[in-house]
Backbone as numpy.savetxt, mean C-alpha at the origin, in Angstrom:
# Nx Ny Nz CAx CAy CAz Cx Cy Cz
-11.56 -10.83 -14.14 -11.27 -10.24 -15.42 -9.80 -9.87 -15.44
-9.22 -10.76 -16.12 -7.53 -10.20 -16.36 -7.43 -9.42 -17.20
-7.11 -8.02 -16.83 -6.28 -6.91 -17.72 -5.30 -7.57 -18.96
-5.84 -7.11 -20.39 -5.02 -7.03 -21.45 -4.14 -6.54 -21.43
-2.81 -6.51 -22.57 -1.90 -5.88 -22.64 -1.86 -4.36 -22.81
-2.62 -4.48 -23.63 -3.09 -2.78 -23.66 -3.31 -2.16 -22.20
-4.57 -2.82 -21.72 -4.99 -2.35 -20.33 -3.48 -2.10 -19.49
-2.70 -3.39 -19.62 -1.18 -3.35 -18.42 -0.37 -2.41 -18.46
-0.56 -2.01 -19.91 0.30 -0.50 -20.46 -0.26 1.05 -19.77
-1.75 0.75 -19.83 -1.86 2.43 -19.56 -1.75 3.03 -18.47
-1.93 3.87 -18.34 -1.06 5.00 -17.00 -2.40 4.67 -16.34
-2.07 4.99 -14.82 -3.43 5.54 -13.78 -2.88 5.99 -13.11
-3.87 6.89 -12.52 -3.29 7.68 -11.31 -4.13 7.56 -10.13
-2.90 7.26 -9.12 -3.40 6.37 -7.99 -3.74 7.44 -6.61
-4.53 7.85 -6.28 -5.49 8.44 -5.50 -5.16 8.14 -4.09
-4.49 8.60 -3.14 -5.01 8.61 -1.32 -5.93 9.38 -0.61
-6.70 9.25 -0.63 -7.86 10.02 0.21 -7.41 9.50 2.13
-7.68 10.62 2.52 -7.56 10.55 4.21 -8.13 11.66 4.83
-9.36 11.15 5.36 -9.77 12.19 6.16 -10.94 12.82 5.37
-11.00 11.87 4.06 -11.79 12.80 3.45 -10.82 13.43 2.27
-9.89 14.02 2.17 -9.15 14.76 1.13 -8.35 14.18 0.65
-7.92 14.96 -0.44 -6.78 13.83 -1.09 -5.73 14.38 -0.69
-4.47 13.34 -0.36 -3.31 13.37 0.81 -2.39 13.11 -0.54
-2.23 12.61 -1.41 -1.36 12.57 -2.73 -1.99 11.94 -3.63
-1.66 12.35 -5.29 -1.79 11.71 -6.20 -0.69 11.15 -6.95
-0.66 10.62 -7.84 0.49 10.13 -8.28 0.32 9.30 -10.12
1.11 9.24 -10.87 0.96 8.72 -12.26 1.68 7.08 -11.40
0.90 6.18 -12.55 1.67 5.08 -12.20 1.20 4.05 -13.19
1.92 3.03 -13.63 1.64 2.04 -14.29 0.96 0.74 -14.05
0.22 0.70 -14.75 -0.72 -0.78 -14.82 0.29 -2.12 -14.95
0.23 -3.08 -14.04 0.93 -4.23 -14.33 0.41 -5.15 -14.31
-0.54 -5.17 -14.04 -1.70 -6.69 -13.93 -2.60 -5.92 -13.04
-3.96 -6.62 -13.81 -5.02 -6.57 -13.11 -6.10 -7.21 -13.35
-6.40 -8.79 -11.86 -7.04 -9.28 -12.42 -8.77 -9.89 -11.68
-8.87 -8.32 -11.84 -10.16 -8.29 -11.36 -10.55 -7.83 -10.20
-9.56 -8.61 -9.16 -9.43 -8.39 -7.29 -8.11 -7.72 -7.34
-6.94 -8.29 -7.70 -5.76 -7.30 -7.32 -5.32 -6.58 -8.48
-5.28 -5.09 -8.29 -4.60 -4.62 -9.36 -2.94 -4.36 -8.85
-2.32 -4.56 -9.80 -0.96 -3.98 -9.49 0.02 -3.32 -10.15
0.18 -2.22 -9.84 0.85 -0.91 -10.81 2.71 -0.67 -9.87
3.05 0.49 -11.02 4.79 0.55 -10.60 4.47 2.00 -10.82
5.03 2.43 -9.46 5.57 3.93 -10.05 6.75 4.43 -9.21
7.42 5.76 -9.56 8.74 6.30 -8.68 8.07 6.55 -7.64
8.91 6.95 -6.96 8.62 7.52 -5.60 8.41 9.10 -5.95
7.28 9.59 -5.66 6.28 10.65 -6.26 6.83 11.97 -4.78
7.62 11.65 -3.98 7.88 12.82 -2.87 9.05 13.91 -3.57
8.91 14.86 -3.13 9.86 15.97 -3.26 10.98 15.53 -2.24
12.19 15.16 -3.12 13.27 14.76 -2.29 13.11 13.46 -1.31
14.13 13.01 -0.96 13.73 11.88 0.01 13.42 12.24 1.15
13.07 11.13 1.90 11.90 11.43 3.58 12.82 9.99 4.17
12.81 10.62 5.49 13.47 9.49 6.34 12.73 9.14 7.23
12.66 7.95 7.56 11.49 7.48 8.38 12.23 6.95 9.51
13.61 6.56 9.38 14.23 6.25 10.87 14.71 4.78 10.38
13.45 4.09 9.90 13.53 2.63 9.24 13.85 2.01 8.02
13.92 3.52 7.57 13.30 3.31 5.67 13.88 4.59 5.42
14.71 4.78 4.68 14.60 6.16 3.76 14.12 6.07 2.11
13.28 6.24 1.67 12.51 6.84 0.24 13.50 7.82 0.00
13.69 7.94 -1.51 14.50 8.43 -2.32 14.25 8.72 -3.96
14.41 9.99 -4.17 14.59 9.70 -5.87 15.16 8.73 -6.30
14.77 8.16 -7.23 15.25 6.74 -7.85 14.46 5.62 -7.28
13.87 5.40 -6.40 13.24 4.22 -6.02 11.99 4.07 -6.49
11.35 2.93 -6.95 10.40 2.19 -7.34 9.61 1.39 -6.55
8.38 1.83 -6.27 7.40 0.89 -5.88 6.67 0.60 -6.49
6.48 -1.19 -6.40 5.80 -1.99 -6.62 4.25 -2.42 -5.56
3.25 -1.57 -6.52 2.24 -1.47 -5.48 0.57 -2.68 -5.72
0.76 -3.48 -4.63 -0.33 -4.36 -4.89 -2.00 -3.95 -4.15
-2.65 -3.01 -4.55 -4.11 -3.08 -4.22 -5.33 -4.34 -4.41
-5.97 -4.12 -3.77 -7.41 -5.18 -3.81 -8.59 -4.74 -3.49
-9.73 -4.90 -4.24 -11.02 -4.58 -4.04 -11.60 -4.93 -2.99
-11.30 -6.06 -2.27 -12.08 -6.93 -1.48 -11.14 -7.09 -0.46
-9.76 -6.22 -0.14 -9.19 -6.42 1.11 -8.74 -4.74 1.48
-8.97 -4.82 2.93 -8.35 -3.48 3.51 -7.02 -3.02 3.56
-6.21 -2.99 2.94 -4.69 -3.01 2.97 -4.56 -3.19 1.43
-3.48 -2.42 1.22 -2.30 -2.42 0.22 -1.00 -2.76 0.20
-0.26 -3.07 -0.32 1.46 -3.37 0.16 2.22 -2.91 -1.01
3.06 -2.63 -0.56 4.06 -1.45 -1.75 5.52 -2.05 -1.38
5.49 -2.82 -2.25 7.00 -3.35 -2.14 7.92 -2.43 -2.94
9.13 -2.05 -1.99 10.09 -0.63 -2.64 11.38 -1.17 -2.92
11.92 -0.53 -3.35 13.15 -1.05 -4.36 14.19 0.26 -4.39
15.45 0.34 -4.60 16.42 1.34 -4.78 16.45 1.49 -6.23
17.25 2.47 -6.88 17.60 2.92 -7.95 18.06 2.17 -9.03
18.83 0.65 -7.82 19.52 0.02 -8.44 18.92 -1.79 -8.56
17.49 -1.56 -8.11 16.79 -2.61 -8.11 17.28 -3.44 -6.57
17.60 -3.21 -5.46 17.94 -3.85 -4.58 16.55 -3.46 -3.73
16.12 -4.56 -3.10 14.84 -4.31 -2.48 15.04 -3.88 -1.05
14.52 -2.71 -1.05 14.42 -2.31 0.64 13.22 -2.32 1.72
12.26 -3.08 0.91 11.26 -3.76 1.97 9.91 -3.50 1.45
8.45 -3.57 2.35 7.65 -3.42 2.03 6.43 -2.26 2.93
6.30 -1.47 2.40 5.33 -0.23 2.98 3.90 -0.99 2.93
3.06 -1.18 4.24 1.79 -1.69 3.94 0.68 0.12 4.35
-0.18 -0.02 3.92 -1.14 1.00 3.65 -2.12 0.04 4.46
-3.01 0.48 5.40 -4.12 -0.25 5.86 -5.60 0.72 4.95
-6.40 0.35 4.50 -6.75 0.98 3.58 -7.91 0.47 3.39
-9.62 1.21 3.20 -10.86 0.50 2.61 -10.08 -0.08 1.57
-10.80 -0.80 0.91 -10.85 -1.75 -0.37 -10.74 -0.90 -1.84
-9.59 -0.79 -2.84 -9.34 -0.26 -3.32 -10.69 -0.15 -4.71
-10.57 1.47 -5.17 -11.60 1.13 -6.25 -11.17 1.91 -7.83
-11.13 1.18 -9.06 -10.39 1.76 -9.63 -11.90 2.63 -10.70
-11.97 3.85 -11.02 -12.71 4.89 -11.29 -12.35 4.97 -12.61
-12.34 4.39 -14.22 -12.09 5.24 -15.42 -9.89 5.10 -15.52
-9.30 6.32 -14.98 -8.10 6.21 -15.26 -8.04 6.37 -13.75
-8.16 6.45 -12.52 -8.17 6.73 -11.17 -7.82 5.27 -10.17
-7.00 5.09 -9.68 -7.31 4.19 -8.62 -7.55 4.89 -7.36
-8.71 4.77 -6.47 -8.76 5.56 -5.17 -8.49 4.69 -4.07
-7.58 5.10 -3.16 -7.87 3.60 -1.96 -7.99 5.29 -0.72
-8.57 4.15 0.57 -8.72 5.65 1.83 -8.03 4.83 2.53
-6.92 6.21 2.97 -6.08 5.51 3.87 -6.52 5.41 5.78
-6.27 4.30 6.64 -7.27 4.16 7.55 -6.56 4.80 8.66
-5.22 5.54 8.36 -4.19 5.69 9.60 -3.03 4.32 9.74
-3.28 3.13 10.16 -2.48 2.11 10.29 -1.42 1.60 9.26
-0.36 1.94 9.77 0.80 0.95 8.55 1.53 0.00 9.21
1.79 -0.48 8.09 3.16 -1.79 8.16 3.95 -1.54 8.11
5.43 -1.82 8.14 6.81 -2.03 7.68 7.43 -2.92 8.04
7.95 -3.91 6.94 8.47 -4.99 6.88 9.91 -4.81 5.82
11.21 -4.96 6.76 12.16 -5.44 6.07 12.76 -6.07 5.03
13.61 -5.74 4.22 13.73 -6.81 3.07 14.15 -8.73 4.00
14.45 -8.15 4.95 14.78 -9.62 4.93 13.73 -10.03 6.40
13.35 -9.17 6.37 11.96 -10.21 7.64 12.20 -9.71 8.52
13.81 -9.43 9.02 13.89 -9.44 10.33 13.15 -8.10 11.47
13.10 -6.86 10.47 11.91 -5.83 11.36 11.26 -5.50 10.75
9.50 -5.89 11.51 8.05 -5.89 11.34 7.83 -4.79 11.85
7.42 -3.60 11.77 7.25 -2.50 12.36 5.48 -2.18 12.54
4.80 -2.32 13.18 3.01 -2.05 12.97 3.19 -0.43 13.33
2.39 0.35 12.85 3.06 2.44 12.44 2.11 2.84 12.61
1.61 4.10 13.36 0.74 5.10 13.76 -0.87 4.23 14.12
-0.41 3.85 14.89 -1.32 3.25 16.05 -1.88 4.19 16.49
-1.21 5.45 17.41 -1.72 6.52 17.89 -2.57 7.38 16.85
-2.36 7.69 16.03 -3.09 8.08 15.26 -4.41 7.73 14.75
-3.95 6.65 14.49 -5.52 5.54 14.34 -6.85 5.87 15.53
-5.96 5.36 16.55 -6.74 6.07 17.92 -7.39 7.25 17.70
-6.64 8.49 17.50 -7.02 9.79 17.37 -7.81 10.26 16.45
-7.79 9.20 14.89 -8.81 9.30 13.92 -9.88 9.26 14.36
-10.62 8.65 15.41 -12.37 8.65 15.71 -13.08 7.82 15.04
-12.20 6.91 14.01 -12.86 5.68 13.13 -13.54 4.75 14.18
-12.78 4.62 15.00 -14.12 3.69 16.09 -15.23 3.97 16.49
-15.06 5.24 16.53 -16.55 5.78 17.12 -17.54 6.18 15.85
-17.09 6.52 14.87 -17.93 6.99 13.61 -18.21 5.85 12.54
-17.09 4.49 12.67 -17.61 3.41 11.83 -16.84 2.31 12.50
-17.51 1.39 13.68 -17.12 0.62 14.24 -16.60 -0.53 13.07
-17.57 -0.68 12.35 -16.81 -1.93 11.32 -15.88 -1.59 10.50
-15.74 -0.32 10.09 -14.41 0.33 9.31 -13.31 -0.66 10.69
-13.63 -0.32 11.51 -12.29 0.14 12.85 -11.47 -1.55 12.72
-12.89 -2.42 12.97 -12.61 -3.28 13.39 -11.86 -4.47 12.20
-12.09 -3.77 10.97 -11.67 -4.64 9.69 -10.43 -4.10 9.26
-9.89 -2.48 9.92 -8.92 -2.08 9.54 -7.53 -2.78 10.40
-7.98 -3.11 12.07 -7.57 -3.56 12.85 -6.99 -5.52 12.43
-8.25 -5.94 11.60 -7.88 -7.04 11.62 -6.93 -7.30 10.21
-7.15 -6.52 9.51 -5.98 -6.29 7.76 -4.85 -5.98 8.60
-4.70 -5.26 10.22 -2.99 -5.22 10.61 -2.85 -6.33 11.05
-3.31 -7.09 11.73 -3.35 -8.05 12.05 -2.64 -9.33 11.31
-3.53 -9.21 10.20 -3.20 -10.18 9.25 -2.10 -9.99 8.05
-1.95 -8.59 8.21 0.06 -8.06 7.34 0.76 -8.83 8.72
0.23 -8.30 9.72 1.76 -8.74 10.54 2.18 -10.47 10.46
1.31 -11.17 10.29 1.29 -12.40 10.88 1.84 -12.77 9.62
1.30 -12.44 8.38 2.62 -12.70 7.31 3.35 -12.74 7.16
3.86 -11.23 7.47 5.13 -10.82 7.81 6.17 -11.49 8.76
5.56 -12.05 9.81 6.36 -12.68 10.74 6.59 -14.25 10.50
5.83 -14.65 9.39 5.76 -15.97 8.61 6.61 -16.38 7.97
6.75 -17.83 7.47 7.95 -18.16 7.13 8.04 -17.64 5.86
7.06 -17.42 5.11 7.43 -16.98 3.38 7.43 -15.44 3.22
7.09 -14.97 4.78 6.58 -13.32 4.78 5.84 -13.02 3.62
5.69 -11.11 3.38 4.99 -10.77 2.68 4.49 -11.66 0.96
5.72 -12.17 0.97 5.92 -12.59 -0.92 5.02 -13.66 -0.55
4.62 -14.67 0.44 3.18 -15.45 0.07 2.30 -14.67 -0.67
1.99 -13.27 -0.13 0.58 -12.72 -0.35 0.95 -12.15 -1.59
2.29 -11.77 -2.36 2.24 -11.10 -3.79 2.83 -11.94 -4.91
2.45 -13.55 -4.56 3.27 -14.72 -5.60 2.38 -14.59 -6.15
């Protein structure tokens, strides 16, 4: 079902649950949605920027965020103020579900980071993942969250990288 124009226009607000609670909400725009992937735009929703060592997020930046019903992972391709792309944030994530005006995705612990230009793949809080207890409380959560990193990285390290999976 491809989202109308109307539908591409209206706001949602996009939901992280972790752990059970919600870890942020956020307003964001509908840009297509067609059926399996929805994909919305919004600012960067943090108080002030956050430095990650790899990545600094900033007022003014824009992500471009691609969810899916039927895959564990999200990818948030980010952008500067000035439209220059500074790479892509992956979310390892159940299968996104969109609720009325709500998109909810649960975040699984595991991220991506991939460079604008390929050259650093970063796989992110591994340890954590560990420490979540998802293996022991939902072996097939564990093992499908494990294989969605799996399968960002190998993109990522691919010749067309991430932009195969968001053409």
């Amino acid at each position: 079902m491809s989202a109308n124009s109307a539908d591409r226009a209206r706001p949602l607000e996009v939901v992280l649950v972790k752990a059970g609670r919600t870890k942020i909400r956020y307003a964001a725009e509908v840009i297509d949605d067609d059926g399996i992937r929805i994909t919305v735009r919004a600012p960067w929703s943090g108080a002030g920027a956050r430095d990650f060592g790899f990545v600094r997020f900033e007022p003014g930046d824009v992500f471009t965020e691609y969810y899916w019903r039927d895959r564990w992972y999200a990818v948030k391709e980010v952008r500067d103020a000035r439209g220059g792309l500074k790479g892509w944030y992956c979310d390892i994530t159940r299968p996104a579900v969109v609720s009325g005006t709500e998109l909810v995705v649960e975040d699984l612990d595991l991220d991506l980071w991939c460079s604008a230009d390929g050259s650093d793949v970063l796989r992110l809080d591994e340890d954590e993942f560990a420490e979540s207890g998802l293996a022991e409380r939902d072996q097939r959560a564990a093992a499908a969250a494990l294989t969605a990193l799996d399968e960002l990285e190998a993109l990522a390290t691919g010749d067309r990288g991430l932009k195969s999976l968001l053409t």
